[in-house]
C-alpha positions as CSV (number, residue, x, y, z in Angstrom):
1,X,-4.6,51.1,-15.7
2,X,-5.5,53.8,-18.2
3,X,-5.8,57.5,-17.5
4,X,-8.7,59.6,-19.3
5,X,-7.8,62.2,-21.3
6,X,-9.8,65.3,-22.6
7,X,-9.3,66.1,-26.1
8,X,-10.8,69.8,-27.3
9,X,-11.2,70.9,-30.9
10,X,-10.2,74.6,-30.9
11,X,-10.3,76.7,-34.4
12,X,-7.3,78.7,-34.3
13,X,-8.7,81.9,-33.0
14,X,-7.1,84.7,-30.3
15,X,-8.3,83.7,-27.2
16,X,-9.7,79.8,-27.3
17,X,-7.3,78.5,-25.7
18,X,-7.3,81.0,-23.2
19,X,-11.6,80.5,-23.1
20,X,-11.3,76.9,-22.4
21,X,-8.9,77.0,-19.4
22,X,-11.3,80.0,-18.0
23,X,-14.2,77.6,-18.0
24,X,-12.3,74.9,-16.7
25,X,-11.3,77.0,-14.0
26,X,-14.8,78.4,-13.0
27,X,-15.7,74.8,-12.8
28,X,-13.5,74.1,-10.1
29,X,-11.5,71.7,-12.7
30,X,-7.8,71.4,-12.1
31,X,-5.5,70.5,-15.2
32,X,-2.2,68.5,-14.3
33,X,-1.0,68.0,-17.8
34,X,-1.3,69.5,-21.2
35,X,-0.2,70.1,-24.7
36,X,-1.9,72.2,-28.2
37,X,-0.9,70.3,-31.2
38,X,-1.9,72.6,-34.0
39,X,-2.1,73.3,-37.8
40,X,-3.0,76.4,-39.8
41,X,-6.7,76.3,-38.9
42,X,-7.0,74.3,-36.0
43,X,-5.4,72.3,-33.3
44,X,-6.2,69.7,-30.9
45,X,-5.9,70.4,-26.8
46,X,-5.2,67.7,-24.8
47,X,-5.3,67.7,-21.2
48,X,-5.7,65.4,-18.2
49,X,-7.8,67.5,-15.9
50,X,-9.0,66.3,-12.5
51,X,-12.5,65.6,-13.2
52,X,-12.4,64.3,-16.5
53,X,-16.3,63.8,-16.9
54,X,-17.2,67.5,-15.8
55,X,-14.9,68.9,-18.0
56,X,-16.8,67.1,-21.3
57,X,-20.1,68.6,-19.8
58,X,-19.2,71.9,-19.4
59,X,-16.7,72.1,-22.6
60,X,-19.8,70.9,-24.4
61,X,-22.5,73.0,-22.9
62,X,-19.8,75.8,-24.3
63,X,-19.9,74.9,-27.5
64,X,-16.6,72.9,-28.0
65,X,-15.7,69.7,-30.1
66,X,-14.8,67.4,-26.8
67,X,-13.6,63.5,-26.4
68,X,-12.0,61.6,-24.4
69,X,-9.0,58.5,-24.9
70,X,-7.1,56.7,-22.6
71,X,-3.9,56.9,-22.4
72,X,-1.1,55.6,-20.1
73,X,0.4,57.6,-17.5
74,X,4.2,56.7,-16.4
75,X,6.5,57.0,-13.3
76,X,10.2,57.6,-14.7
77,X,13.2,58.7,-13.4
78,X,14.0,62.5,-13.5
79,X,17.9,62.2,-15.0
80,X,19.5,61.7,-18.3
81,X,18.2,58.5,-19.8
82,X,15.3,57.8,-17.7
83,X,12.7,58.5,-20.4
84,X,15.2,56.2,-22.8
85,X,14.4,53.1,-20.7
86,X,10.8,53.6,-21.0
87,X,11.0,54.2,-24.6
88,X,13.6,51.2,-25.1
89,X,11.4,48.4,-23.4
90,X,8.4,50.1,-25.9
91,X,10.8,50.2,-28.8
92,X,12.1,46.7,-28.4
93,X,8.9,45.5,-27.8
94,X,7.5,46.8,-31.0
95,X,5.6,49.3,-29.8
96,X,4.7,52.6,-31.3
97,X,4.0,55.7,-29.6
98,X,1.5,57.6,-31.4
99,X,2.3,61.0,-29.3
100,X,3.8,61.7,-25.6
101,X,3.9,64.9,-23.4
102,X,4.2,65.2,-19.7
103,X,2.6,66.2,-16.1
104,X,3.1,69.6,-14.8
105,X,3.6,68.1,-12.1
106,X,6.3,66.1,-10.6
107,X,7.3,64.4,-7.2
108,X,10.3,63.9,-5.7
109,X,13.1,62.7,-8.6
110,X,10.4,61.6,-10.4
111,X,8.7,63.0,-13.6
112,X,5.1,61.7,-14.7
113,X,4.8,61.0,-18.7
114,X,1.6,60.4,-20.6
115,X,1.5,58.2,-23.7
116,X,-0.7,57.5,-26.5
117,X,0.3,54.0,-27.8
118,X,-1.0,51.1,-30.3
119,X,-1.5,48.5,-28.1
120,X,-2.2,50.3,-25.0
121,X,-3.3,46.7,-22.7
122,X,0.8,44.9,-24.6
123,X,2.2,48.0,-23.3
124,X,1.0,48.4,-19.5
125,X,2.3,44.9,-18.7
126,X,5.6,45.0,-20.4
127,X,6.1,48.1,-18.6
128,X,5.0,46.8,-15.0
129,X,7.3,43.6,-16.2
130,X,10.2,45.5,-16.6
131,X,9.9,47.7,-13.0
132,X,8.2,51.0,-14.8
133,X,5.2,52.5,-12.3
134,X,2.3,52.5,-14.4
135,X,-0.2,55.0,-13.3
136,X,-3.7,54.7,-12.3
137,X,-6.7,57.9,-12.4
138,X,-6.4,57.8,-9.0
139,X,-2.8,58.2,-8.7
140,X,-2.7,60.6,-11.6
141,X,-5.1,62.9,-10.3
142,X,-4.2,62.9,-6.4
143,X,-0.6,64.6,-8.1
């Protein structure tokens, strides 16, 4: 129940970012969620793209740093508080979150979150336990 994610090492350098999502789009690859996490010389692009697999090839066969995680991918309410509950039932549950960000995407009164957490396999069924919509790549990349 774990969602793919593409991970790209990018020196901080006019233009990288914008040279990745030019080959990504010349390869026909879609990306549905994203966020740059940086530091003075370099920063860490990570994206959940549509064809996960192509987008290591052909970031590679560029010439960039590429890897993949799983990560979980999240159905929660679009209102006040309905990221809280999600959180809570991690929180209480002893359950750290390493990083989050969310879909571009969006259905409905629903928004689609992506998290990076220790225990990913703990996490996935308290979630399901307590009513949460856990995600799967199929789901995640039909958005």
């Amino acid at each position: 129940m774990f969602v793919k994610q593409v991970s790209v090492f990018l020196e901080n350098k006019l233009g990288r970012l914008a040279t990745v999502t030019k080959i990504l789009g010349d390869n026909g690859i879609d990306i549905s969620a994203m966020a740059l996490a940086d530091t003075t010389n370099f920063g860490i692009l990570r994206m959940i793209v549509n064809d996960p697999d192509k987008a290591v090839s052909v970031l590679k066969e560029a010439g960039f740093t590429v890897s993949t995680t799983d990560v979980l991918a999240v159905e929660v309410d679009d209102r006040p508080g309905g990221l809280a509950a999600v959180l809570e039932v991690l929180q209480d549950n002893g359950i750290s979150i390493e990083y989050a960000y969310s879909f571009i995407k969006r259905a409905g009164d629903k928004a689609f979150i992506l998290f990076r957490v220790e225990n990913p396999d703990r996490a996935v069924e308290l979630l399901k336990n307590t009513g949460v919509r856990v995600l799967d790549e199929k789901e995640v990349y039909a958005l």
